[in-house]
C-alpha positions, 0 to 999 in steps of 0.5 A, spaced: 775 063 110 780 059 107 775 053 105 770 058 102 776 061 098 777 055 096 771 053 093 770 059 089 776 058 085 775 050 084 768 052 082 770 057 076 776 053 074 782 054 078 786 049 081 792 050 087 799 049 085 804 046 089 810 051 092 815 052 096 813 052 103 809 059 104 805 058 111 798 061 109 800 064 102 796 059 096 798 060 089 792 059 084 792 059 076 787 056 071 785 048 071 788 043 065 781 045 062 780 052 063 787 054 060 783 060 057 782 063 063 790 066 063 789 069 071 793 067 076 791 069 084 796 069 090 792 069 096 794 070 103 791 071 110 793 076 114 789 078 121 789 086 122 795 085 128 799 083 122 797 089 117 800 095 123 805 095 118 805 096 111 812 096 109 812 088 112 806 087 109 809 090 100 816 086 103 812 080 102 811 082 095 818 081 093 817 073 096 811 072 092 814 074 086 819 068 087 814 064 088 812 064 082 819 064 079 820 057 084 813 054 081 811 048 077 807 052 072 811 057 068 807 061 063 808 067 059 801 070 062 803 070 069 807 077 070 801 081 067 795 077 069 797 076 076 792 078 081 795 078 090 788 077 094 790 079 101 784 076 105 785 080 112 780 079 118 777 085 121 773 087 127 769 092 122 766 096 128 773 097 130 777 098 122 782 105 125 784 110 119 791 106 120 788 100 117 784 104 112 790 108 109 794 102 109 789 098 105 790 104 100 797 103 100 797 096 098 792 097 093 795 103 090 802 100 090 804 100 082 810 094 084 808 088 079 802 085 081 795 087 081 793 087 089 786 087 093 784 087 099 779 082 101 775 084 109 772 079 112 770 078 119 768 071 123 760 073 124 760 074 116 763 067 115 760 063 120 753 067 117 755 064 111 756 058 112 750 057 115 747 059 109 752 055 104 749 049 107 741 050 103 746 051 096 749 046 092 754 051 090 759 056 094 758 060 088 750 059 087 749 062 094 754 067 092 749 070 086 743 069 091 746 072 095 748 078 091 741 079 088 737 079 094 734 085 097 739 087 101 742 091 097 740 098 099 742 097 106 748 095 104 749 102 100 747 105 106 752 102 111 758 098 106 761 096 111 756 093 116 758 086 119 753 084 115 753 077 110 752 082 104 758 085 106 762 080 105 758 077 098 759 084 095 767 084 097 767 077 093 764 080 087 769 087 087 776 083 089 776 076 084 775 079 077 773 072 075 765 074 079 760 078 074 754 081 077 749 077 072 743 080 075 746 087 073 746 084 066 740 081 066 736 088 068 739 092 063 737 088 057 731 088 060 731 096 061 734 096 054 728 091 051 723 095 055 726 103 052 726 100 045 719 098 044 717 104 047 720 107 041 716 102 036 710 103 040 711 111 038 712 109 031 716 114 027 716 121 032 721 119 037 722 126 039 715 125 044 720 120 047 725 125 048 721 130 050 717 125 055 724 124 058 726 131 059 720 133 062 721 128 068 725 132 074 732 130 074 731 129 081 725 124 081 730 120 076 736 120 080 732 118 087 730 112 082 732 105 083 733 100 076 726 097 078 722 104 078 725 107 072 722 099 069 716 102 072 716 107 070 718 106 062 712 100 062 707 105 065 708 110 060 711 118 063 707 123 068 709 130 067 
């Protein structure tokens, strides 16, 4: 997890300061050419035996704090745009409510930083790496992976042992990852409703009136593509 941790930053223009020794805590801010960035990520590796008890676990927040104050880099950006990125390795089939509930806490912990936990299991890292070797990028296989077709069953089951899984945790803890697909297909879905619009010419209101008519249910049962369909194909009431 550490190198795939560790590819993902340098690959979006950060680099790792030296600290004080800290065993697995890792301090990230933006590289000499990416000054723009004005982030900073403290990251840890905890494993679920050392998440039995959360208090230990905020009290490591204080220590990260000094961290920072003991580090090469000062900068007046540091205190309100710093993230902590707990990487904590689970058995997802055996995650108890303890663990759910202490996740919550740290998350929802309002003393100083933003704090995410970031779940992984071995089975996912060692999936992905099998899969990083056909990509020239950590972060290309990341968005391949993102964009592919098993995203429904991820909605169904989000915390499956899956690679998925673990991709998708990436794109929701590290705010430096966008979801360019989901980008990509709303302009498409934009572009595609305004020529509709032109092709309706001055009498939007048929539009309107196509739209309303279709059942709620059927639009809410849709994916993005389906929607794109069905905009291109014209409505059926």
């Amino acid at each position: 997890m550490k190198n795939i941790i560790l590819e993902i930053f340098h690959e979006n223009g950060f680099e790792k300061f030296k600290t004080q020794q800290t065993n697995n805590i890792e301090f990230w801010g933006p590289s000499k050419a990416k000054q723009s960035l004005e982030a900073y990520f403290i990251v840890d590796y905890l494993d679920d035996s050392e998440f039995t008890n959360v208090d230990e676990v905020k009290e490591k927040f204080i220590k990260y704090y000094n961290i920072i104050n003991d580090s090469e880099i000062q900068k007046s950006a540091m205190e309100k745009n710093t993230y902590i990125i707990i990487c904590l390795k689970v058995n997802i089939t055996s995650l108890g409510k303890e663990i759910r509930q202490g996740i919550f806490d740290i998350e929802e912990d309002p003393q100083k930083f933003k704090k995410h936990v970031l779940l992984y299991t071995e089975n996912q890292v060692n999936l992905f790496n099998n899969i990083r070797k056909s990509y020239n990028t950590t972060t290309n296989a990341l968005y391949d992976i993102l964009n592919s077709d098993h995203f429904q069953e991820f909605k169904k089951n989000p915390e499956n042992d899956s690679l998925y899984s673990l991709v998708a945790g990436f794109f929701i803890k590290l705010p430096f990852l966008r979801y360019k697909g989901q980008e990509r297909m709303i302009d498409d879905l934009a572009s595609v409703i305004f020529k509709k619009i032109h092709e309706i010419g001055e009498d939007k209101s048929l539009l309107v009136n196509k739209i309303i008519k279709i059942d709620i249910d059927r639009i809410k049962s849709m994916n993005t593509n389906e929607i794109i369909s069905l905009l291109k194909g014209g409505f059926k009431q």
